[in-house]
Structure formats: structure tokens, C-alpha cells
C-alpha angles and dihedrals in degrees: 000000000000088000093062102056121068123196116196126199128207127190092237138034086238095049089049091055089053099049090045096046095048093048084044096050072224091300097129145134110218122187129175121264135143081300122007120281123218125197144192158113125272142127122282126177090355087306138116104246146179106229122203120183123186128144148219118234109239115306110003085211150033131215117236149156113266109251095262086072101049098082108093086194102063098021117086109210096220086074090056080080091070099013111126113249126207138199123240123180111268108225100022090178086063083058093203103152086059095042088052102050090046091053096050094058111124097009119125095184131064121193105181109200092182116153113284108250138061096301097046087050090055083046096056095059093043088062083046096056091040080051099048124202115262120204088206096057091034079207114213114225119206122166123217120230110203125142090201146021098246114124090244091050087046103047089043085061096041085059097042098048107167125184117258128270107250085185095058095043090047086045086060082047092059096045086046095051093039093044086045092045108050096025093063095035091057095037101051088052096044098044085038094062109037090038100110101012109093128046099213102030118104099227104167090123127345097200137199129207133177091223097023099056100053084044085065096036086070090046093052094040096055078047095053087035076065103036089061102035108118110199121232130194124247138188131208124186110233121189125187128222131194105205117167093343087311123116118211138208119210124214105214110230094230092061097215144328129223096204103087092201097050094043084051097053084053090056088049090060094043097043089048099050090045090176114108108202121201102241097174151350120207110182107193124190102216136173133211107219127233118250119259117226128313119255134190097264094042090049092049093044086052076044105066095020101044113030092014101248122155109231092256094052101053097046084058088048091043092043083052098054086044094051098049081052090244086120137034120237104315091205109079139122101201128097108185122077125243115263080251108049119135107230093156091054092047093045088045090056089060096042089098100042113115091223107061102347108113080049087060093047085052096049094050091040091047088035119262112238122229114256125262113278109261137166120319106199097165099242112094142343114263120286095278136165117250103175127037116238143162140224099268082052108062100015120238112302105036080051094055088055103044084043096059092044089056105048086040083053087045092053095047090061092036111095110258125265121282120209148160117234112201118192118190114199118198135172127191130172084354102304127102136227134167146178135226134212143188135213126185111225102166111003088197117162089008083069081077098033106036091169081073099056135139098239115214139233128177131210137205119251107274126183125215112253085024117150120231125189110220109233091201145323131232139197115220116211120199139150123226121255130209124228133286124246114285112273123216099254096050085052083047093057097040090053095057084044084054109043095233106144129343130265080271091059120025089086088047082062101054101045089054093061098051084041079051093051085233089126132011125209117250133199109301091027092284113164110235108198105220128219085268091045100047096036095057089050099051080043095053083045087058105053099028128353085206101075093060108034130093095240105083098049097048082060091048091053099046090054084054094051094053087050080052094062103038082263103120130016108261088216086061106040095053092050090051095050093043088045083060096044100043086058089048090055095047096054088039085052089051090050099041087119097067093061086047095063089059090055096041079058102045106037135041131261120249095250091053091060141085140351139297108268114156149336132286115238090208102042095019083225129126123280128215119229105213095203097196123089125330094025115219137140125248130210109204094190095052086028079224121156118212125192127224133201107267128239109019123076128266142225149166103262100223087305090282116163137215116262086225111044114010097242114147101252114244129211103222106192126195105226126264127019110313098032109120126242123204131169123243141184108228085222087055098043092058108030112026110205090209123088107245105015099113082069103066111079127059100237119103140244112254105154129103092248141051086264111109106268121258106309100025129111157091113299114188092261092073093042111115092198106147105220113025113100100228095052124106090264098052095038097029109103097166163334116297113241085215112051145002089274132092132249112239130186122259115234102208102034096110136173093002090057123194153169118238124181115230097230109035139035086259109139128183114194108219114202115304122244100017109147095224142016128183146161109247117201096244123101131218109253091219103048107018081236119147111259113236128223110220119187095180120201114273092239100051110028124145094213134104119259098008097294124162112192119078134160135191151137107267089222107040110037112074096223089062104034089048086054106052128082133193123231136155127246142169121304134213091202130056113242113265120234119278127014106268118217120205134338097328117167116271116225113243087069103281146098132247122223121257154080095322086106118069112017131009099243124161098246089218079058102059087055087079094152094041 
């Protein structure tokens, strides 16, 4: 019976095994799927039950345009603002959806342990929708609240199901849809229109984000705030004291002046009365608080300012730790503790540990104290630690981290820090001075966190009405400084201020504008807007504030955040912010030229970069190779762009042309040794004169026409051209073992020659030190592969009296077969979906080379020696 049978989804694998192990009591069958299954027998509802867990990894699905939309040349981006959007499932190798339905089947209860915040929620319904809901098992859906993977955590959610929130989970569709929307529409215009026009401007994509924007609009403003900072002088008086063997230092009352002739008048009176009078004590008990709990935004800014770890960083390193279940959830905003919370129990779990453990055993013998009272937004408890652990256990920088959440949890249950503070006043010649010192009385929770210490300072014994000789008096000259670049904690902070992202993307932000190369990360983890970065925002400044500012975002997010609580209509919501948006885009559209001008100042033309490379086949005139990213050539005749692959080196290859279009031919290499090398003609590349033959690599397109995006092509290895020599037909020898490609032979690998397929990183090594190696156009009569020729050096060849040529079928003849050796290199291209076998026809309309023909022979198999 369905009702009888209970299947249960985490967010996570690890989460899965958890939950499974502690319902279990670690009496469970598992068995290998798209994600682990568990299985076993236990008591649900009162009931006796059959329990399956399994998980999802992250989001089942992602939000996208239909295919009708991806197309930059024939979609305005103007209609992204009412175009439909649709959800595909975001990692379809994983096959969860599928996973997910055949393991449902028969089930008649759902128990969804997704993550416990708005994510998790959306989560939760799109399990729900890969599930179905079946009118013959009338399946029973209940959600699990936990804030961490402990048994006790586990068993209280398993007591306390609720149903899931439908609000929360629409309110992640509108920022989806809104993020999707604008994002694209701004980022194909902007990308569509600078692409090409600028040598040394990295113009792969100039992207806009709602979030992301604004993130970098703080980062540019603290740059401009330095950038037009003017220094000034200023001058303090400073007089000394000697005072029972100690010398002092006096602070002036009035700081400091920026006029020199008035500050030295002040030094004359003080110099000629020479007499410092005591003109009060004020002795003044104070205490340091202890810290509240530790939210998400507090835990990344110690983070970066503290151990040095990027936003992004620090969240992987947090979700680990979670979930191992030595943390609790690291995404929260609250900062008080629940009335319940345990804080005994959780103290009692670190009383062993070698680090702070004999700290812990003192403060529940002596009485902890609660925490101060914080923030309660009703999500999950503060970041604590549930597990004790030590340094060989987690590796370094997972221990930093956890290091730094217990003794914060520590501090926060430690009395708070008891010191004396001692003020001297003092006036001479009419002006005023004084001193302050500290004394520690009780050093309480700074005991744990000594970097948050009271320091202290001690002073002599002074009287009031004493007289004090003054031993000298200086004028200290300075110069005001501006401020330094924005560091990743202070953003971090600006951004919560702010309302731009959540504590589950802020980080998310960030990281994208350093990916970008809008901003680079300095020492001591300071954010440097670059050229690209400062030039977008002033010209965002330029056209509309708006765009750029936090403002807008912090509206957006408060929308969602009514969505969120049944508060708006989600429908509604979503039209009212893209109506904004969409007249915002048209005006920005009608002013583009005036962010143009700013880029025009700040970066090259493209005529004025690069160096002569090769000819053009249209103008026969030179063309220049612009080495920065993207890398492309530019005719300056024709004011043609030509894309190169990324990330290897270029050269001319022996000024040979293209049988089709008369372009000098070009060697692109990968970098180090076993990176592949393969000829190409720049007209090809861009534009394959084959049908189909766009579709055969497994980068995307990410260019404004229907040309492939930077770093996409046809190199000559997948040109089926009859009769040119560096063509597929002539280069291809077989089919690869690996994949559904061919292995062609590389022509400058000598003498180190070698196979590499044209799809995949599959190399296979030919013999070392032949003089020669080259395609012939005969074929082996057993396989259809492509006979090689072979002129072996005199010294080392492997063949009787001293002879050199030799040719044979890889394959096939036992010498060769017997001298070459696979490996696996680096690859230009991504690997394409399954492993091909054979021949197999290539989309596009034509045929790979290969062993298809003849027999039908498993290729893997052929590589019997392998």
C-alpha cells in the first residue's frame, strides 16, 4: 500500500545520508542512482512504514528563454521584457527529475528535507512537480524545519512536519524572472554594441545585474571618492609631560588646525606659560559587550578581513562544515537565539576539545551567561558549532573557519569585559589637553577572542589642581589621507545596509564582479575597480543614475519579501518591476552614445591595436592579431573582426591559404605539453561554410550574431572539404575510443607526433623521433582507417636492414600498433555528451571518419594494447 511507504528529499547527498542514518539508527540498505537511495523500516505517523531518502543536488531546475529568444540577431531585446520563460532542468546529466519520478512511484507520502530558507522552499515545489501528483496514491506532502543534521535536530523535525510555504517559494520565481529578464536584456545590448569596437577592451560579455551593478557602483564610488581627494596640511600641538618617571603624551582638545600661523601662535602660549594645571579626574567603570550570534553577513565580513577568505569562498567552506554536521545552517539573518535553545548541551560537545576546551569546563563550572539579545528574523538559529573537532580533522581552512564560529559562540556565553576608564584634563596658556587610560578589571569573553580586547594603558597618579611643568611641546605636522579601496567586508556591509541581495547571495555578487573583471582583489582583500569596471558605472551615471544605484534593488527586494510573506501577488509584483525596467532600457538604448564617449576616451580603437599577423583572403591586405581578451584578428581595410580560439598562442602556419576563401591559414596551440595544436582559417572559424557544422562543439554561443560566440569555430580538423589537405578527410585516421569524434593527426607535433581527436582530450602518442609522419589517401581494408606513411629516423629505426619507410593501419599492423601509446591531454573543446562508438553520423549532414565502414567492430575494442 502507498500509504505505507514514505520517501523522504534533501537538498544534498550528504544531508540524505544524515537524515537516513539517524532514522535508521544506521540500519539501512543503499544502492547507487542518479543520487544515492536509502532504504528501511521504521514508524511514521504512528504507523509502521517503509522509508526511502534520496536527494536533489541544489535547484532541479533553471529558468531560461525558449529557444525562439536565444538568438541575439533576430531578438530584440526590448521583447525579453514580455517574452515567456521556461524551466529546464539545470544539470540534465544528473537526471534528477527522472530519478526522482521513478522513485516516487507507489508512494503515497512525501517528506521534503530541503534547505530552510527561500531557496529550499522553491526547491521543495520543484520536487513536487518532478514527483507529480497522482490521483491513485493521493500522496500526502509534509516539509521538515531543521536548522542543522544532528539526531536531536532531526528527530525534533521529524515530530513538528509542517506543510511547505507556496509564498516563499513564488517570491524565488520573481527574483528569477526579474534577475533573467533585465539582466539579459541589458547585457545583450550592451555586449552587442561595444563587441568589436575596442582593441583592449575585454568585451566577451559586458554584463548587468540588478544586484550585481549597484555591487560594483560602491566599489567604483569609494574609487572616484580617491581619485578626487586633494590632501591638505594640518598642524596639532603636542606637549610632553614627565610625570613619576613617565613621559605623556597629551591629546589638544582642538585635534588639529589647517591654518600654520595660527597653530603656531597656539604653541607660543603654551610654550610661554610653560605650567600645565589639573583641571579634572573622571574615573569611569565601562564594559566591553559580548558579541550576539553570529549570522551569515557578520561570518563572511571576519571572513575576508580577518582569515583572508573571498565571500564565495567562505560560504563553500561554511555549507561543508554544515554538511559534515560540525556547524549548524550557515545562512541565516538572525542573530538571538531561540528561548530553547541548548546552550549547556552545545558548550558540553566542545568541553573535550585541546583548543579551547579546558575554557569551556571553567565557564560551566563558574555559569555561562545568555547571549545578548540580537535580531530574531524567524529563519534559523545563529551560525553554532554542534560537534567538536580539531585541525587534522577538517584541514586548514575549513579549521580557520570553524575555529573562528566556536570561539565566536564561546564569546557570546562568556560575561562581558570589565574595565576603568581614567580621563586627565588638563588647561595651559587657555587651551586644554588631556590623557586616557584603561584598566582591565574582568577580561571576560576577550579571554576567547583576544583580538577584541580592551588594551590597556596605565597612568601615573595625578591630583586635581596639580601643577605640572611641561618638559616640551611639539607641532605635529601631517597631511590627510583619503581613503583606502573598498575591502570586502565594508561592501559587505554596504550591501546589507542597502538591501542589495540576501545572506545567500551576496556572496554570489561579489564573486561575479571580480569573474567579470569589473573589479580585481587587492592585498588585504581590497576591491580595485578596473578601466571596464569604472567606465560602465559613470556611464551608467551618465544616462540614468538609476541603473546603478542601490535604490532600486532594495525596492525590488522588499516586493519580494512581501511575496515572501502572502503579502503581494507575485504576478503583480513581477509586471510592476519589468514595466520599470523595460522604460529604463528604452531611454538607456536612446542615450547609448553617451556611454560610448567614455569608452571612446578610456580604451583603443581597434586600428590602433595589435600586430601584423596574416592576410586577409577578401583585401589581400594584413591583418592585426589583438592578443587581449577575446583574441581575434582585425582588417582594417575590410573593418572586419575575427575571432580566435581563447587561451592557447597563435601563429601564421608557413603562409599557407584556405582553398575556399583565400585567408592565410593560422596554428592555434593549448598551453603546456599535451595541449593539442590544429590549423585554422580565421573565415572558417567564424563563419563554417558547411551546414551543421556550428553544432558540433559543446561551447556556447555567446556572440550578438548567429555567428558561434568567442572561442567557437571550425578549425580545419572538423572541415569535411574534400580535397584540401588540411581538412578532416585528409587529417582524420580513426574513430576516437572516447567519444563520437575522430583522431586526427597533429601537424607540428614533431617530433613528438601524435593523434588528437577533434572533440575530446583523447591523445594518442605515434612513435618518437620519425622524421616524418602523414596521412596517405589509402585506406586499411580491414578497418576503413586512414594508412599512415612513417620515414623513421636512420639511428632508431625499428625496421630490418636499416630501412626508413614504412607504412601501415594503426590499428591493424602489429609494428605500429605495438609503438603508439594513449594518453589524455588538454582539450580546446568540452566533451560532448555520451561516449560515441564508431563511425556514427555527425549532425550537420556529414560523416566522420572512421571504422563505421567494413565491419562493424567496436572501435574500444581495436585499441587492444591500449
Amino acid at each position: 500500500m502507498a500509504s505505507n511507504k514514505v520517501i523522504m528529499v534533501a537538498e544534498k547527498p550528504s544531508i540524505a545520508l544524515s537524515i537516513a542514518s539517524v532514522l535508521s539508527r544506521g540500519q539501512m540498505s543503499t544502492r547507487k542512482a542518479s543520487t544515492d537511495v536509502h532504504e528501511f523500516e521504521g514508524m511514521f505517523l504512528g504507523f509502521h512504514v517503509h522509508f526511502k531518502v534520496t536527494s536533489v543536488i541544489g535547484h532541479v531546475f533553471s529558468v531560461d528563454f525558449p529557444e525562439k529568444y536565444q538568438n541575439w540577431t533576430t531578438t530584440d531585446p526590448l521583447d525579453l521584457f514580455q517574452a515567456p520563460i521556461q524551466k529546464t532542468e539545470a544539470n540534465p546529466k544528473a537526471h534528477i527529475r527522472r530519478h526522482l519520478s521513478q522513485e516516487a512511484r507507489g508512494y503515497g507520502n512525501l517528506v521534503l528535507w530541503l534547505d530552510c530558507d527561500r531557496e529550499g522552499e522553491n526547491i521543495c515545489f520543484e520536487v513536487m512537480d518532478c514527483i507529480g501528483h497522482s490521483n491513485e496514491t493521493r500522496r500526502r506532502i509534509y516539509r521538515a524545519r531543521f536548522s542543522s543534521v544532528t539526531e536531536k535536530d532531526i528527530l525534533k523535525a521529524m515530530d513538528n512536519l509542517v506543510e511547505p510555504n507556496k509564498d516563499e517559494a513564488l517570491s524565488v520565481d520573481a527574483r528569477q524572472e526579474i534577475d533573467l529578464k533585465v539582466g539579459v536584456a541589458f547585457t545583450r545590448f550592451q555586449t552587442s554594441f561595444f563587441q568589436g569596437k575596442y582593441g583592449n577592451l575585454d568585451s566577451r560579455v559586458i554584463s548587468y545585474g540588478p544586484c550585481q551593478t549597484p555591487t560594483l557602483g560602491f566599489c567604483v564610488q569609494r574609487y572616484l571618492q580617491i581619485n578626487t581627494f586633494k590632501p591638505e596640511k594640518f598642524w596639532a600641538v603636542r606637549p610632553y609631560i614627565m610625570q613619576k618617571g613617565y613621559e605623556l603624551q597629551l591629546e589638544w582638545e582642538r585635534n588639529k588646525l589647517f591654518d600654520y600661523d595660527v597653530a603656531v601662535m597656539f604653541q607660543k602660549l603654551v610654550m610661554e606659560d610653560g605650567i600645565l594645571e589639573v583641571t579634572e579626574i573622571v574615573e569611569k567603570q565601562e564594559s566591553k559587550s559580548r558579541p550576539s550570534g553570529l549570522n551569515t553577513v557578520n561570518l563572511l565580513k571576519v571572513a575576508s578581513s580577518a582569515l583572508g577568505f573571498g565571500p564565495q569562498m567562505a560560504m563553500q567552506v561554511a555549507e561543508r562544515l554544515y554538511t559534515q554536521g560540525f556547524i549548524s545552517y550557515p545562512r541565516t539573518e538572525s542573530t538571538a537565539y531561540p528561548s530553547s535553545f541548548d546552550f549547556r548541551g552545545t558548550l558540553g560537545a566542545q568541553v573535550n576539545n585541546p583548543t579551547w576546551g579546558s575554557y569551556v569546563q571553567r565557564l560551566l563550572a563558574d555559569g555561562y551567561q545568555k547571549p545578548r539579545s540580537g535580531t530574531d528574523v524567524g529563519d534559523h538559529p545563529p551560525v553554532t558549532p554542534l560537534r567538536s573537532a580539531t585541525e587534522d580533522m577538517l584541514g586548514n581552512d575549513a579549521w580557520r573557519l570553524y575555529e573562528y564560529i566556536c570561539t565566536h559562540f564561546i564569546g557570546t556565553v562568556s560575561p562581558d569585559c570589565k574595565y576603568v576608564r581614567t580621563r586627565v584634563e588638563f588647561s595651559i596658556g587657555g587651551e586644554f589637553f588631556h590623557c586616557v587610560g584603561h584598566r582591565v578589571l574582568v577580561k571576560g569573553f576577550t579571554s576567547i577572542m583576544p583580538w577584541l580586547a580592551v588594551t590597556e594603558k596605565n597612568l601615573p597618579q595625578f591630583t586635581k589642581g596639580e601643577k605640572i611643568e611641561v618638559s616640551q611641546v611639539d607641532l605635529h605636522e601631517g597631511m590627510t589621507s583619503p581613503p583606502d579601496f573598498l575591502s570586502e567586508s565594508e561592501l559587505i556591509s554596504l550591501m546589507e545596509k542597502n538591501g542589495i541581495g540576501t545572506d545567500a547571495s551576496i556572496s554570489v555578487h561579489i564573486n561575479n564582479i571580480c569573474e567579470r573583471n569589473y573589479v580585481q582583489v587587492l592585498a588585504g582583500r581590497k576591491l580595485g575597480p578596473t578601466a571596464l569596471g569604472i567606465t560602465l558605472i559613470r556611464g551608467y551615471q551618465c544616462i540614468d543614475p538609476d541603473l546603478c544605484l542601490p535604490d532600486i534593488r532594495s525596492f525590488i527586494e522588499q516586493q519580494i519579501t512581501l511575496v515572501a510573506k502572502g503579502q503581494a501577488d507575485h504576478f503583480r509584483v513581477v509586471q510592476h518591476v519589468l514595466q520599470q525596467f523595460r522604460q529604463k532600457y528604452s531611454y538607456f538604448v536612446k542615450q547609448i552614445e553617451n556611454m560610448d564617449a567614455l569608452f571612446e576616451a578610456q580604451f583603443s580603437p581597434l586600428a590602433d591595436s595589435g600586430r601584423v599577423l596574416s592576410k586577409c583572403g577578401k583585401c589581400l591586405r594584413y591583418m592585426k592579431h589583438i592578443s587581449s581578451q577575446p583574441s581575434r584578428l582585425y582588417c582594417n581595410t575590410c573593418e572586419e573582426v575575427y575571432y580566435l580560439p581563447q587561451k592557447g598562442s597563435i601563429k601564421l602556419y608557413k603562409e599557407l591559404t584556405c582553398p575556399l576563401d583565400n585567408f592565410e591559414l593560422l596554428i592555434f596551440s593549448m598551453p603546456g605539453p599535451d595541449g593539442k595544436s590544429f590549423p585554422l582559417c580565421p573565415y572558417c572559424y567564424n563563419s563554417p561554410p558547411f551546414e551543421g557544422i556550428d553544432t558540433l562543439f559543446g561551447a556556447v554561443k555567446s556572440g550578438p550574431s548567429s555567428q558561434l560566440g568567442k572561442g567557437a569555430g571550425m578549425p580545419c580538423f572538423l572541415c569535411p572539404h574534400p580535397t584540401c589537405r588540411h581538412s578532416l578527410i585528409a587529417q582524420g585516421v580513426c574513430a576516437c575510443p572516447e567519444c563520437s569524434g575522430t583522431l586526427v593527426l597533429d601537424p607540428v607535433s614533431a617530433p613528438k607526433w601524435r593523434l588528437c581527436c577533434n572533440m575530446c582530450n583523447f591523445l594518442v602518442l605515434l612513435p618518437e623521433g620519425a622524421h616524418q609522419i602523414s596521412t596517405t589517401r589509402e585506406r586499411c581494408p580491414e578497418c576503413d582507417s586512414t594508412i599512415l606513411e612513417v620515414d623513421f629516423n636512420k639511428k632508431t629505426t625499428p625496421l630490418e636492414n636499416g630501412e626508413t619507410l614504412y607504412t601501415g593501419c594503426i590499428l591493424c599492423d602489429e609494428l605500429l600498433h605495438s609503438l603508439v601509446e594513449m594518453k589524455y591531454g588538454k582539450s580546446f573543446f568540452k566533451r560532448m555528451g555520451g561516449r560515441g562508438r564508431g563511425r556514427g553520423s555527425r549532425r550537420g549532414g556529414y560523416r566522420g571518419r572512421g571504422r563505421g565502414t567494413g565491419k562493424k567492430v567496436d572501435p574500444k575494442m581495436s585499441f587492444r594494447d591500449f
